[in-house]
Backbone as a ProteinNet text record, in pm:
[ID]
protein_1_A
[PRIMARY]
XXXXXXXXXXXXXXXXXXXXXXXXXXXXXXXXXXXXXXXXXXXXXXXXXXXXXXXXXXXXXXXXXXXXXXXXXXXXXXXXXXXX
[TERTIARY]
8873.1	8845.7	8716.1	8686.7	8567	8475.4	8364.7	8303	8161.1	8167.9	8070.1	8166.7	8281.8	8424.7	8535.5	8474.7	8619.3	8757.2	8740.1	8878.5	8885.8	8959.9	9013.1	9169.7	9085.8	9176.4	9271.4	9186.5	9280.5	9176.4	9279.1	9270.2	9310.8	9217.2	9222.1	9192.5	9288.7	9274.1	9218.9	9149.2	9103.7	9197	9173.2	9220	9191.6	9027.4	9022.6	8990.5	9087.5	9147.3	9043.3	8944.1	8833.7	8905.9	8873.5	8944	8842	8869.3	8765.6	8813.2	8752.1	8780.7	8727.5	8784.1	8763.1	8786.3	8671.5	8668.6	8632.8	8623.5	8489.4	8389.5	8315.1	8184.2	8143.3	8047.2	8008.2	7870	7789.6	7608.1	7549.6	7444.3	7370.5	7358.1	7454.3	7471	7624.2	7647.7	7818.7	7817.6	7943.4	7981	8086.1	8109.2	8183.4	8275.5	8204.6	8267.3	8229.1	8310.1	8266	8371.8	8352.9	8460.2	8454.8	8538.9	8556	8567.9	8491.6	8511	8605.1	8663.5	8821.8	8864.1	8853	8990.6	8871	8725	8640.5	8668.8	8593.5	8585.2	8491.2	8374.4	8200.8	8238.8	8199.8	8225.2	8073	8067.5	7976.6	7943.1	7868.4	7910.7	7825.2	7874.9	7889.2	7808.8	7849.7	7812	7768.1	7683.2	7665.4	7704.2	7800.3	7781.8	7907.2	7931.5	8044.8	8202	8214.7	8340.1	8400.4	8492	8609.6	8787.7	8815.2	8947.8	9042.5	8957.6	9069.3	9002.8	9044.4	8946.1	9057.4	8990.2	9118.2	8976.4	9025.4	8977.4	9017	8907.7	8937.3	8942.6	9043.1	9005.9	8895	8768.9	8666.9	8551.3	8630.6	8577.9	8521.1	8541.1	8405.6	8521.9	8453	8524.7	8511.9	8601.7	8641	8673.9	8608.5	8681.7	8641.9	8687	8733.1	8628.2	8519.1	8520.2	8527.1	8630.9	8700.4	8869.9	8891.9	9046.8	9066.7	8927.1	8947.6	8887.2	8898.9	8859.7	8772.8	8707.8	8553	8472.5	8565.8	8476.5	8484.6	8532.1	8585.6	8488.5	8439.9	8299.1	8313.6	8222.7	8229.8	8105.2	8122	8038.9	8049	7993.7	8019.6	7960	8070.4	7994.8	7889.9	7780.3	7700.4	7707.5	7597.2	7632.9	7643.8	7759.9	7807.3	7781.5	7827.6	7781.5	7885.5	7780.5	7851.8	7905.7
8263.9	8329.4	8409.8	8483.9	8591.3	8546.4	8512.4	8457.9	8605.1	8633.9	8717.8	8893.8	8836.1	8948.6	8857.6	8831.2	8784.4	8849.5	8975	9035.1	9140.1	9101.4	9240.6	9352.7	9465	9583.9	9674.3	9631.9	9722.8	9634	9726.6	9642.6	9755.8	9765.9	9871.4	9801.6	9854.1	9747.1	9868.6	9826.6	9960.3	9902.4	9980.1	9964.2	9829.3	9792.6	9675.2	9511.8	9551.1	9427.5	9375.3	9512.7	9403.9	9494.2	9392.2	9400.3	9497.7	9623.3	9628.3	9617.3	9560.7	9540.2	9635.6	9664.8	9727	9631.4	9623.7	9530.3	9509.3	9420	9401.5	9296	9275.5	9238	9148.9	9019	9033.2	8971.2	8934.8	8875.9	9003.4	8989.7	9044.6	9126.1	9014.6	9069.9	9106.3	9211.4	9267.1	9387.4	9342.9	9401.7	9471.5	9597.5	9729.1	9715	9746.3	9776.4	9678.5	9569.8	9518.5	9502.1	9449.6	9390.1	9264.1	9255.2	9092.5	9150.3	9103.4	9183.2	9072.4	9109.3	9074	8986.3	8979.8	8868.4	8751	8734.9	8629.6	8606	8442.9	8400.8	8463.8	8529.2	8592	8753.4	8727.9	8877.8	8898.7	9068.3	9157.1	9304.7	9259.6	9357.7	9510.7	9585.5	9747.9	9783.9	9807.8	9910.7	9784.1	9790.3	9750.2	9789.9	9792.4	9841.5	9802.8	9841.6	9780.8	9750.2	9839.7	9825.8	9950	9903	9994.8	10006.5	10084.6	10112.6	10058.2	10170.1	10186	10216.4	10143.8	10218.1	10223	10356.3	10399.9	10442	10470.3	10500.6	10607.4	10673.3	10817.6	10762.4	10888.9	10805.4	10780.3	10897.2	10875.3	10732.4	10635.5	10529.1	10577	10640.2	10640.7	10587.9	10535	10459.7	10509.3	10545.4	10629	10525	10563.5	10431.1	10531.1	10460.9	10540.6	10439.9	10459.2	10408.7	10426.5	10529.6	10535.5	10606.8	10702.6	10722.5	10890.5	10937.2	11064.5	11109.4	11246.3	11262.9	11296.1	11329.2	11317.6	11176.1	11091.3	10929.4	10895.8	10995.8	10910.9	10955.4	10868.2	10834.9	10812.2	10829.8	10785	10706	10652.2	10566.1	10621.5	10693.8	10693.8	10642.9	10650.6	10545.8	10595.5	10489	10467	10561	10707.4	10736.6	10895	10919.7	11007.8	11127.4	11210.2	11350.5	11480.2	11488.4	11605.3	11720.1
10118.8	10244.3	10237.4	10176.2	10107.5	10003.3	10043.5	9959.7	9872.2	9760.5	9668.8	9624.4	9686.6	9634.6	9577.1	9447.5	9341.6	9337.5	9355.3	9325.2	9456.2	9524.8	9644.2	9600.8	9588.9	9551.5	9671.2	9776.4	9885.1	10025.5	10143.4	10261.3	10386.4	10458.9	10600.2	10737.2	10776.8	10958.3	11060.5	11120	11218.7	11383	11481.8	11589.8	11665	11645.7	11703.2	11637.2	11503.2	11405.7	11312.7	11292.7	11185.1	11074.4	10943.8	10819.6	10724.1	10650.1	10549.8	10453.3	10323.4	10163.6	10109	10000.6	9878	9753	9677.6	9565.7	9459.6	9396.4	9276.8	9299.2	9265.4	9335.6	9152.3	9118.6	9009.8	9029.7	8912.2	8944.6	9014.3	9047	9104.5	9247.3	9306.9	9437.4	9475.8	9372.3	9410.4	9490.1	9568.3	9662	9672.4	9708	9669.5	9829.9	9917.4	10061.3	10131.8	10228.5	10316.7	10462	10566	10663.4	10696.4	10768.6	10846.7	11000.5	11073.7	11220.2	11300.4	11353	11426.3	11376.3	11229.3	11155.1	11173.6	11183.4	11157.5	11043.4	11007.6	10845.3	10783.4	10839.7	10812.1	10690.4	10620.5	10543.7	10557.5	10616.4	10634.3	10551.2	10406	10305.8	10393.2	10318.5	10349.8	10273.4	10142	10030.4	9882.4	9861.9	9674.7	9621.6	9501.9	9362.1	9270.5	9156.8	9044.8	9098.9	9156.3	9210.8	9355.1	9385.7	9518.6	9461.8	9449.9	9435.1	9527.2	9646.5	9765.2	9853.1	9967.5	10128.5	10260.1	10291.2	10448.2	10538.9	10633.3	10788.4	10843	10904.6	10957	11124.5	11185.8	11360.5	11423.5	11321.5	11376	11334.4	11301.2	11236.2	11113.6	11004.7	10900.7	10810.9	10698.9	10584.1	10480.2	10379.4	10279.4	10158.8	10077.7	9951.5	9805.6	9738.9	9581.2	9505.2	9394.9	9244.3	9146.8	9134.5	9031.1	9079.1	8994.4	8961.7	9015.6	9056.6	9024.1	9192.6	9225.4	9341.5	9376.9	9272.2	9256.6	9311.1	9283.4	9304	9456.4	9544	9671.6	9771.3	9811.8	9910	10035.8	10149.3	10311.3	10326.5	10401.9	10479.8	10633.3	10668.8	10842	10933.1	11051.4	11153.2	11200.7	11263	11291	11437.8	11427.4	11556	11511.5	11431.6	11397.6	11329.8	11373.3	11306.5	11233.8	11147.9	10989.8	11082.6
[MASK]
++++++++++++++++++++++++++++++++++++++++++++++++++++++++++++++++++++++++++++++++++++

């Protein structure tokens, strides 16, 4: 289904059914965070890098994911738009 994410670690559905991954990524071009927008076949990576734990969703759309174990490692991505 996902093509340049070998291994998927977790899985977040937002309100209007696009999918985001959390993963491992390998080569050159790995991929940490990405989605699938309304359940398409198209993966639309997010974030580069070694790996994603885990990713959830705030109501305000921004995306939260872990790379590592600790809570130190847990990162946002926010939406586009949005403000601190």
């Amino acid at each position: 289904m996902l093509t340049g994410l070998p291994s998927v670690s977790d899985l977040a559905i937002d309100d209007e059914d696009n999918i985001y991954v959390a993963g491992f990524g390998k080569g050159r071009r790995r991929i940490t965070i990405g989605y699938v927008p309304k359940g398409e076949r198209r993966f639309i990576p997010l974030k580069r890098g070694l790996h994603a734990w885990c990713v959830c969703l705030d109501p305000a759309g921004n995306v939260y994911y872990s790379t590592g174990r600790t809570l130190d490692s847990v990162r946002v991505l926010k939406r586009k738009g949005a403000r601190d």
